[in-house]
C-alpha positions in Angstrom: -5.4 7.9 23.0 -1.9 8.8 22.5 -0.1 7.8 19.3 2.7 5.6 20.1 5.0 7.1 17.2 5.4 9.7 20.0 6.4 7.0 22.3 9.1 4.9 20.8 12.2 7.3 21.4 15.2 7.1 23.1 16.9 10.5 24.8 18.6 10.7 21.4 15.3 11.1 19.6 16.0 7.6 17.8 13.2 5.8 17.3 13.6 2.9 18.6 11.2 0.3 16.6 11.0 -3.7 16.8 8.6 -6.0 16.9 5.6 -3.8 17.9 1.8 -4.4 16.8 0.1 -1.2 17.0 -3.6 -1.6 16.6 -5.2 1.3 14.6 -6.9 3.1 17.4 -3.1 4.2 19.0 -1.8 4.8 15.5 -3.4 7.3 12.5 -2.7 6.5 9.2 -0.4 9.6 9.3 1.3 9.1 12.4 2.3 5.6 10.8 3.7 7.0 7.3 5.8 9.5 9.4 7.4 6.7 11.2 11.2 6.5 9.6 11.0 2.7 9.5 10.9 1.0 5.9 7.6 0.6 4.0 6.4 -1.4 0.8 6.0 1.5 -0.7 9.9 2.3 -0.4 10.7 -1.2 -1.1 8.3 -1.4 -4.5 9.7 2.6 -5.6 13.5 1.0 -5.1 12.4 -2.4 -7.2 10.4 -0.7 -10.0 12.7 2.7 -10.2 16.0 2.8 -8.4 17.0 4.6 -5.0 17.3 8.3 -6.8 13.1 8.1 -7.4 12.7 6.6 -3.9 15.0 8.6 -2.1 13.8 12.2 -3.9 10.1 11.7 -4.2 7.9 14.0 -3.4 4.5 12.9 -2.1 1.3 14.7 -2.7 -2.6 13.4 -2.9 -4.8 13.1 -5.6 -7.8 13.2 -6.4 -8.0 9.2 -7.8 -5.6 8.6 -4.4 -8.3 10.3 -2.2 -11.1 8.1 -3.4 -9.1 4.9 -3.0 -8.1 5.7 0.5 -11.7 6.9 1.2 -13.0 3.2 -0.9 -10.9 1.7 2.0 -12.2 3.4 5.2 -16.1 2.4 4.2 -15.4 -1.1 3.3 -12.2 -1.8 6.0 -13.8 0.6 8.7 -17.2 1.3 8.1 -17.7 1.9 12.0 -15.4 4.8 12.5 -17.6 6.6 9.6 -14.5 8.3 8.5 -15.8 9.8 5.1 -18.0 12.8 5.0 -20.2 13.9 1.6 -19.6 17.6 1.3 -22.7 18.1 -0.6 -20.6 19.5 -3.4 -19.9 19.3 -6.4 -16.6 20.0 -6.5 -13.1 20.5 -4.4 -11.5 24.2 -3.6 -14.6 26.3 -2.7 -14.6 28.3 0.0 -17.0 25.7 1.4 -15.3 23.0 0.6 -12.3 24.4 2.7 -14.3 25.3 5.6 -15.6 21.8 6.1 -11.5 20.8 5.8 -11.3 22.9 8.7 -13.5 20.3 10.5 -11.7 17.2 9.6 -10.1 15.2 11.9 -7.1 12.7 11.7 -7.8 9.8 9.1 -11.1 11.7 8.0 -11.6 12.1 4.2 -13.8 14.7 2.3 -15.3 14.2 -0.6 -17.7 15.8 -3.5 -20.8 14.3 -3.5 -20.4 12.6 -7.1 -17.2 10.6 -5.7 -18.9 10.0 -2.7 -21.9 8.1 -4.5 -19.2 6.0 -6.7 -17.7 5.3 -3.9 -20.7 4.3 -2.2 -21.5 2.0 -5.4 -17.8 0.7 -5.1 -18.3 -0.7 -1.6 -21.1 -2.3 -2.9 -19.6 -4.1 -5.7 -16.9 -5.2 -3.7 -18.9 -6.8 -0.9 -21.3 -8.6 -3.7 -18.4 -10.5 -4.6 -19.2 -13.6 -2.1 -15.1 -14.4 -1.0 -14.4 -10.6 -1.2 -17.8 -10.6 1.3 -16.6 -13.4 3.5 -13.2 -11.9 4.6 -14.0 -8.4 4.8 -16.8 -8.8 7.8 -15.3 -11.6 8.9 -15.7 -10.7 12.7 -11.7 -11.6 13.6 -10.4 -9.4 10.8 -8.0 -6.9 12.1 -8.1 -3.8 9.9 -5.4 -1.0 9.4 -3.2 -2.5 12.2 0.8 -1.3 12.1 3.4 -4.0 12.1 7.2 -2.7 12.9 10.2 -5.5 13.2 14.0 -5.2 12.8 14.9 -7.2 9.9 17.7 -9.7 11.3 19.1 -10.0 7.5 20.1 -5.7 6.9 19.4 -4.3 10.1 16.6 -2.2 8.6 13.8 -1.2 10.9 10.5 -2.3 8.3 6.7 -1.6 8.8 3.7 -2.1 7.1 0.1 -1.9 7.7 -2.0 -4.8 6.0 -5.9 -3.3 5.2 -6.7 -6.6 7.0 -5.2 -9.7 8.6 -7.1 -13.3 9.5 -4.1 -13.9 12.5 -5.9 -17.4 13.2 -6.2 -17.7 9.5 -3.1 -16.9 8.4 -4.8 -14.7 5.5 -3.1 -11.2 4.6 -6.2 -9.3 3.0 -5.2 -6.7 0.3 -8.0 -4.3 -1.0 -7.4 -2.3 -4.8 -9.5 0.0 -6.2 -8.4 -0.4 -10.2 -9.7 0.1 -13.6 -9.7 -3.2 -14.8 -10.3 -5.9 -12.5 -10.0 -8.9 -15.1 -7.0 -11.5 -14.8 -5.5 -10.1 -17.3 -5.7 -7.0 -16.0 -4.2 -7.4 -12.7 -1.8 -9.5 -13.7 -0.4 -6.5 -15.5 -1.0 -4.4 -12.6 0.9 -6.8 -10.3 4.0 -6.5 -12.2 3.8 -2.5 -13.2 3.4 -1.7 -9.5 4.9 -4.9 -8.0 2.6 -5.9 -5.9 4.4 -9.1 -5.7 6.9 -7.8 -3.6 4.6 -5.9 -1.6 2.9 -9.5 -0.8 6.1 -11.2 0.2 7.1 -7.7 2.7 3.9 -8.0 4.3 4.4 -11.6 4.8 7.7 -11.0 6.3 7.4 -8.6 8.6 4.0 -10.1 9.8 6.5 -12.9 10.7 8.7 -11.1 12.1 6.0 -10.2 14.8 5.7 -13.5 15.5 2.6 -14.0 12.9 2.8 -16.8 10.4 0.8 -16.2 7.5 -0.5 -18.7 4.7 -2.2 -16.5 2.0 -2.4 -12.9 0.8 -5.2 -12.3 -1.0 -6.0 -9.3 -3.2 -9.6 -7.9 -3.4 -9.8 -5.8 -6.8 -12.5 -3.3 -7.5 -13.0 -1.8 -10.9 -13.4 2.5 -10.1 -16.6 2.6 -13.0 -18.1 -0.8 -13.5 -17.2 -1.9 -9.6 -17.0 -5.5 -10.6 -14.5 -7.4 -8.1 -12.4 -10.2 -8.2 -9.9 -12.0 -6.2 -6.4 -12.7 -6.5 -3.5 -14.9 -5.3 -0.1 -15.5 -6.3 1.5 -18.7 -7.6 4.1 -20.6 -5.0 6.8 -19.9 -7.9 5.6 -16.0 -8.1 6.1 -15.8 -4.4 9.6 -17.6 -4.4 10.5 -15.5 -7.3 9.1 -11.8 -5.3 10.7 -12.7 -1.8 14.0 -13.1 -3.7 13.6 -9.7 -5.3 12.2 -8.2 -1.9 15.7 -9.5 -0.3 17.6 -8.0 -3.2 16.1 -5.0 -2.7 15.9 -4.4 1.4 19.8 -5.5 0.8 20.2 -2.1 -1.9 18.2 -0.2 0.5 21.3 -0.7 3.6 23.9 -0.8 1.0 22.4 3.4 -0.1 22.5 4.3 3.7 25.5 2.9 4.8 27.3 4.5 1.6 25.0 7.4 1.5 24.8 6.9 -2.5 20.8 6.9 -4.1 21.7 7.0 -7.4 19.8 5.6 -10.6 21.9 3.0 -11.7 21.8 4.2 -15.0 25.3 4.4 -17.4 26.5 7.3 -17.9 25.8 7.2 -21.4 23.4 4.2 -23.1 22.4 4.1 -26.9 19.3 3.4 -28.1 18.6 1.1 -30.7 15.8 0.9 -33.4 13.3 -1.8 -32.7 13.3 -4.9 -34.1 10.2 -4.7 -36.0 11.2 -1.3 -37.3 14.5 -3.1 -38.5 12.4 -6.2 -40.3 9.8 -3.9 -41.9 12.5 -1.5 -43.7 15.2 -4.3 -44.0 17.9 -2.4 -42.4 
């Protein structure tokens, strides 16, 4: 089936992107990231970073990235059996490569070790009885693309949810972690703002016409593969979609100016901390 980010494009080779649900049989995982429209991902580097480290950063997988994606396919779409055990023990053989050769789009190798922890991961996850319920629920729509305009900047935004309840209303997030525990994740939620992550999901779901009443979060611990799940406080969310519009509304501000800079002074001092000060009495 043809992807349809060869499909949305005007004779000038715009894309031309807006309100279009794309389910994940017409639209790889890679054909989606190479669509131009704004992701979560641009919207969380911008809110945690500035517009330099969005703007210059240079993608490339690792190994820790690999086994969450491939944690993801077996639990989100176990069907498509789109993770292979190489058999080996390690990446960069010479037979580790010629199996590459074989993969397809969306198809993840891996060394037989992470294979089994991932294996054992899946399990965890789906022994956790909510965790359970929403992930084979039989009306869960997994890896499907979402593309709107955004009537407040103009931006063209996307996202792809690892699952959505439509009748529901529940946004299902899945998150292989190290620590799993509230306090934990809480942590995690605010280093890698997944609050604002929540709240750009939310929106662009509605602008597709999708009204949504929960995003929940699914965390699985990498070694111990406990699993626990997560939502966010009425106040958090208030308090992330304000910081989401802030940030879409920096976003348009860089491309209409064509300025990505850091934000930072030219020159800043720093200080010695305060408990250095109170111990020494300076």
């Amino acid at each position: 089936m043809q992807d349809k980010s060869q499909t949305h494009l005007n004779k000038k080779g715009k894309h031309l992107l807006y309100k279009e649900i794309i389910p994940s049989e017409e639209l790889s995982n890679k054909a989606y990231h190479e669509l131009p429209a704004i992701s979560s991902s641009a919207v969380k580097t911008v809110a945690t970073s500035s517009l330099y480290h969005w703007k210059n950063a240079k993608f490339s997988s690792t190994p820790a990235m690999i086994l969450g994606s491939a944690f993801h396919a077996m639990v989100l779409e176990p069907e498509k059996n789109l993770v292979t055990n190489s058999g080996l023990p390690r990446r960069g053989s010479k037979a580790w490569k010629d199996q590459e050769n074989f993969l397809g789009d969306d198809e993840i190798l891996l060394p037989e070790g992470e294979y089994e922890q991932c294996q054992k991961m899946v399990d965890g996850c789906l022994q956790n009885k909510m965790a359970r319920n929403l992930l084979t629920n039989k009306d869960m729509l997994a890896e499907y693309s979402f593309i709107a305009e955004c009537p407040k900047t103009g931006l063209e935004l996307k996202c792809r949810p690892d699952g959505l309840l439509k009748e529901a209303g529940i946004v299902i997030d899945l998150k292989s972690c190290l620590d799993a525990s509230y306090r934990g994740f809480d942590k995690a939620v605010r280093n890698f703002r997944y609050d604002v992550q929540n709240c750009f999901y939310r929106y662009v779901l509605k602008l597709c016409g999708i009204e949504t009443t929960n995003f929940i979060f699914i965390a699985t611990e990498k070694n111990s593969y406990a699993t626990a799940c997560y939502e966010l406080s009425d106040k958090y969310n208030k308090y992330a979609e304000a910081e989401m519009f802030k940030t879409l509304r920096k976003i348009k501000v860089a491309q209409e100016t064509n300025v990505y800079d850091t934000g930072w002074p030219d020159l800043d001092t720093i200080n010695l901390p305060v408990y250095l000060d109170e111990d020494h009495g300076l």
